[in-house]
C-alpha positions in Angstrom: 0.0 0.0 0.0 1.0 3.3 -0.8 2.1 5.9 2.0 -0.5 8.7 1.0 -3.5 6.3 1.7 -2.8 5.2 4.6 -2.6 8.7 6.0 -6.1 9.3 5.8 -5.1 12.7 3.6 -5.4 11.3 -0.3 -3.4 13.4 -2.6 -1.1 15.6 -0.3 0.8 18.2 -1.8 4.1 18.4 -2.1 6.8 21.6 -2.8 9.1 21.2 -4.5 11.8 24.2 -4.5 14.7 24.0 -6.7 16.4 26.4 -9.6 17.4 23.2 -11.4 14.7 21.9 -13.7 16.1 18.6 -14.3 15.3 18.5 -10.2 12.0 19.5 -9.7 11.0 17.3 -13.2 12.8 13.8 -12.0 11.8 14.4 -8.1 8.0 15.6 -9.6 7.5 12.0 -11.9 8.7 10.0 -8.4 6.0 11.5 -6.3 3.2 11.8 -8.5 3.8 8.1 -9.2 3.1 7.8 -5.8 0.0 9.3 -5.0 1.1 12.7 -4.3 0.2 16.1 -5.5 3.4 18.6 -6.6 3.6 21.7 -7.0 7.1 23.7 -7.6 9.2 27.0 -7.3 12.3 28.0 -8.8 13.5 30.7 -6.5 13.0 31.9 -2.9 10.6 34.4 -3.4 8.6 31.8 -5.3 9.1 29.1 -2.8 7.6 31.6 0.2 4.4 32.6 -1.9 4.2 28.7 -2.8 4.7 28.1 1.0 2.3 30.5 1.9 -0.7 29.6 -0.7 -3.9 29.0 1.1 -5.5 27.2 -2.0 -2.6 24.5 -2.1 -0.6 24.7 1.2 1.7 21.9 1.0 2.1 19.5 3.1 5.8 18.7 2.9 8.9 20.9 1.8 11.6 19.9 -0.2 13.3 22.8 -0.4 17.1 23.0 -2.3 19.8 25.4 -0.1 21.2 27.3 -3.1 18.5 29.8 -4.4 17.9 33.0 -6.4 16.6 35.7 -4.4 16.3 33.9 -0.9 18.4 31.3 -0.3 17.0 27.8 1.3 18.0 28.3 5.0 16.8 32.0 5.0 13.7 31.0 3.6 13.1 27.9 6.5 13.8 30.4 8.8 11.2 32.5 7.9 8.6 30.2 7.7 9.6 29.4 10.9 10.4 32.2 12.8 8.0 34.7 10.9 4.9 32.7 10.1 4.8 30.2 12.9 4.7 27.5 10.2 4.7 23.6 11.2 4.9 22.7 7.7 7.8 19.4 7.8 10.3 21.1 5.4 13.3 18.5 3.8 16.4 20.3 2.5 19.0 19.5 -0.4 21.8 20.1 0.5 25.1 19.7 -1.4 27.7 16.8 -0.7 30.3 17.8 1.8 28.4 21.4 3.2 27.8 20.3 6.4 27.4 23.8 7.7 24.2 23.8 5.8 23.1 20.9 6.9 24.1 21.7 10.6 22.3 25.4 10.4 19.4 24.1 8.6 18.2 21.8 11.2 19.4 24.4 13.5 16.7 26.8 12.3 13.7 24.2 12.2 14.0 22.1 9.1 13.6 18.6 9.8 15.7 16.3 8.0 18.2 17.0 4.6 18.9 14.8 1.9 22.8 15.2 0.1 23.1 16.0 -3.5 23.4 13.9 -5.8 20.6 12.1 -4.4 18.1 8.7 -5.0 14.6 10.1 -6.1 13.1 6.7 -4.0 15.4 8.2 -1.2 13.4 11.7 -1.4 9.9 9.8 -1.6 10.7 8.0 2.0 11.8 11.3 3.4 8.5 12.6 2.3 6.3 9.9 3.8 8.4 9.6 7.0 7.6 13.4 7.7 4.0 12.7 7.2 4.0 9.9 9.0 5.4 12.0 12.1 2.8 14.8 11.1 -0.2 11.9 11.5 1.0 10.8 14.9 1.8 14.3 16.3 -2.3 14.9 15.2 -4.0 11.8 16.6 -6.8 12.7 18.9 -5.6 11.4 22.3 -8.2 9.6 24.8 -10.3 11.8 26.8 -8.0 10.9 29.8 -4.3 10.4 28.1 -4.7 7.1 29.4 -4.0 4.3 26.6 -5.4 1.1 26.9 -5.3 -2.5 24.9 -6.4 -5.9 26.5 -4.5 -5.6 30.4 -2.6 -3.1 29.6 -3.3 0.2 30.6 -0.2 3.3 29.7 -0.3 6.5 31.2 2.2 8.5 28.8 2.0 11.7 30.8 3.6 10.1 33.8 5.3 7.3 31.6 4.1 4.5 33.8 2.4 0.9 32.7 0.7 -1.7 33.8 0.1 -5.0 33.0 -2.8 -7.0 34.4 -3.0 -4.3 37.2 0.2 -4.6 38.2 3.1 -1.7 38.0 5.7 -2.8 34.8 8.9 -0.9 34.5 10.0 -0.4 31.1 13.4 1.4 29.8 13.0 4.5 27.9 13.2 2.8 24.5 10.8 -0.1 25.7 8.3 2.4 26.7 8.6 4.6 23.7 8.2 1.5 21.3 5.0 0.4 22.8 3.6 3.9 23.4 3.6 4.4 19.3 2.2 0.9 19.0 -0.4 1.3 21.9 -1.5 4.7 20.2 -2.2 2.9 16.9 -3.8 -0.4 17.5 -4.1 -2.5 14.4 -1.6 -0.7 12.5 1.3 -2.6 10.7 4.9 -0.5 11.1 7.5 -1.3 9.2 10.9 -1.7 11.0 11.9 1.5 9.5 8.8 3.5 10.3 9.6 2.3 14.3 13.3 2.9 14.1 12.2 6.6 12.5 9.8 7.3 15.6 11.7 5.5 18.6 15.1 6.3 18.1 16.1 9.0 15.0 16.4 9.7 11.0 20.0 9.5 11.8 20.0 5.9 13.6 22.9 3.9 12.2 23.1 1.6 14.5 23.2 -1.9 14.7 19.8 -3.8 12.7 18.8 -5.7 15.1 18.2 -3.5 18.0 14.3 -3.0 17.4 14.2 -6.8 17.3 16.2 -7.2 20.7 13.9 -4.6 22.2 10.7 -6.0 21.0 12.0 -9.9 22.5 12.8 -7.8 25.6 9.2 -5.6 25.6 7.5 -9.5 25.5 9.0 -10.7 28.4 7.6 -8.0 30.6 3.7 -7.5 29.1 3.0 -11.3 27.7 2.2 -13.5 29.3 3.6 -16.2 27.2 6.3 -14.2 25.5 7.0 -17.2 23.0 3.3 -16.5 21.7 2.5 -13.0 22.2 -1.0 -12.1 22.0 -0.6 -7.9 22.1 3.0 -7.1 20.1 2.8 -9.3 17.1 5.1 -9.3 13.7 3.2 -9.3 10.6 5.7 -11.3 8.6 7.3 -9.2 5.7 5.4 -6.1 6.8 6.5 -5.2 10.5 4.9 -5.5 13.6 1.6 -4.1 15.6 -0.4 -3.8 18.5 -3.4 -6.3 19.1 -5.7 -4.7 22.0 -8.1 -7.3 21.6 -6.6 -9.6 24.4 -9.2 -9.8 27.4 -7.8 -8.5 30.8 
C-alpha cells in the first residue's frame, strides 16, 4: 500500500523548491507516481508565496539550499520564525556542506537529503515526515490514558501496567510500545519504528528494534513465545493487538 492512503489525507501536496529543472522534473514524476500532489518554485521568493498559498498549502517541503533571491536556510527560517509554520520542510543540501546541513536543522527544518541524491530516497523522506505529522495529530483519549487488552499506559507520567500490576519499562521499551499502543491495528514497518523511537539519523546496529521487541514481550506477555498484544506481521512489520481480554 502506498504511503498517501494510509494517512487518511489522499493526494497531499508536495513543494518542490529547486532552480534546477532537471530537479524538480525527476523528483515531480517520483511523487506523483506515488500518490502525491506537486507543486514547484524556482526561487525563494517563489518558494515563500508557494509556502504560503492558502488554495494549495503543502504538506511537505523539499526545499534545495542554493536559491535566487532567498536562499534555502533564510527562507526555513522565515517560515519558521515569521509565520509560525509547522509545515515538515526537507532540505538538499550539497555533498560535503555540512554547515548547511548543521544550520538548517538548526533553524527548524527537519531532516536534509545530500546532492546527488536517490529520487526513491526523497519519496521516504517525504512519507516519513507525514508519517510523524499523523502521529503528532491523533486525537488522544479523553483521559491520556492508553489502553489494549491488560494493559493500561499512562504517557504523561510514563508508567504501565500489566494486568494491574506496575511494569517498568526502559526508555526505549516504553517509547516502542507507546507508538504501537497509540495505533492499534496498525502494521509499522521496521523503519517506520526505528524513524519514531530512536532517530532519522539511527545507524546503528539492525537488530536493536528486534532485541527490544524480544525484551518488551518478556515484561507484558504473558507467554512471550506467543505473544498475543505485540505481534510481527511477517514481511510487513509488527503491531499492537488490544483485543486480548484482561
Amino acid at each position: 500500500m502506498r504511503g498517501p492512503s494510509v494517512l487518511g489525507a489522499p493526494k497531499p501536496t508536495v513543494l518542490v523548491v529547486d532552480d534546477e529543472p532537471i530537479v524538480v522534473e525527476v523528483l515531480g514524476r517520483y511523487l506523483r507516481r506515488e500518490g502525491f500532489q506537486v507543486t514547484s518554485a524556482a526561487s525563494g521568493p517563489e518558494a515563500w508565496a508557494a509556502a504560503l498559498d492558502p488554495e494549495q498549502p503543502p504538506r511537505v517541503i523539499v526545499l534545495d539550499v542554493m536559491l535566487p533571491g532567498l536562499d534555502g536556510l533564510e527562507l526555513c527560517r522565515r517560515l519558521r520564525h515569521e509565520q509560525h509554520s509547522t509545515v515538515p520542510i526537507i532540505l538538499l543540501t550539497a555533498r560535503g556542506e555540512e554547515a548547511d546541513r548543521i544550520s538548517g536543522l538548526g533553524i527548524g527544518a527537519d531532516d536534509y537529503v545530500t546532492k546527488p541524491f536517490s529520487p526513491a530516497e526523497v519519496v521516504a523522506r517525504v512519507r516519513a515526515q507525514l508519517r510523524r505529522l499523523e502521529m503528532d495529530t491523533q486525537p488522544p483519549p479523553a483521559d491520556g490514558r492508553l489502553r489494549g487488552g491488560d494493559l493500561e499506559m499512562d504517557p504523561a507520567n510514563r508508567t504501565l501496567t500489566v494486568r494491574g500490576q506496575p511494569t517498568a519499562l526502559t526508555a526505549k521499551e516504553f517509547d516502542l510500545l507507546h507508538v504501537l499502543m497509540a495505533h492499534p491495528g496498525h502494521v509499522f514497518s521496521r523503519d517506520e519504528l526505528l524513524d519514531a523511537v530512536w532517530d532519522r539519523d539511527f545507524v546503528g546496529d539492525p537488530g536493536t528494534l528486534a532485541v527490544h521487541v524480544h525484551r518488551l514481550r518478556e515484561k507484558i506477555e504473558r507467554d512471550p513465545s506467543r505473544p498475543a498484544h505485540v505481534k510481527v506481521v511477517w514481511g510487513l512489520g509488527y503491531k499492537f493487538d488490544p483485543s486480548v481480554a484482561a
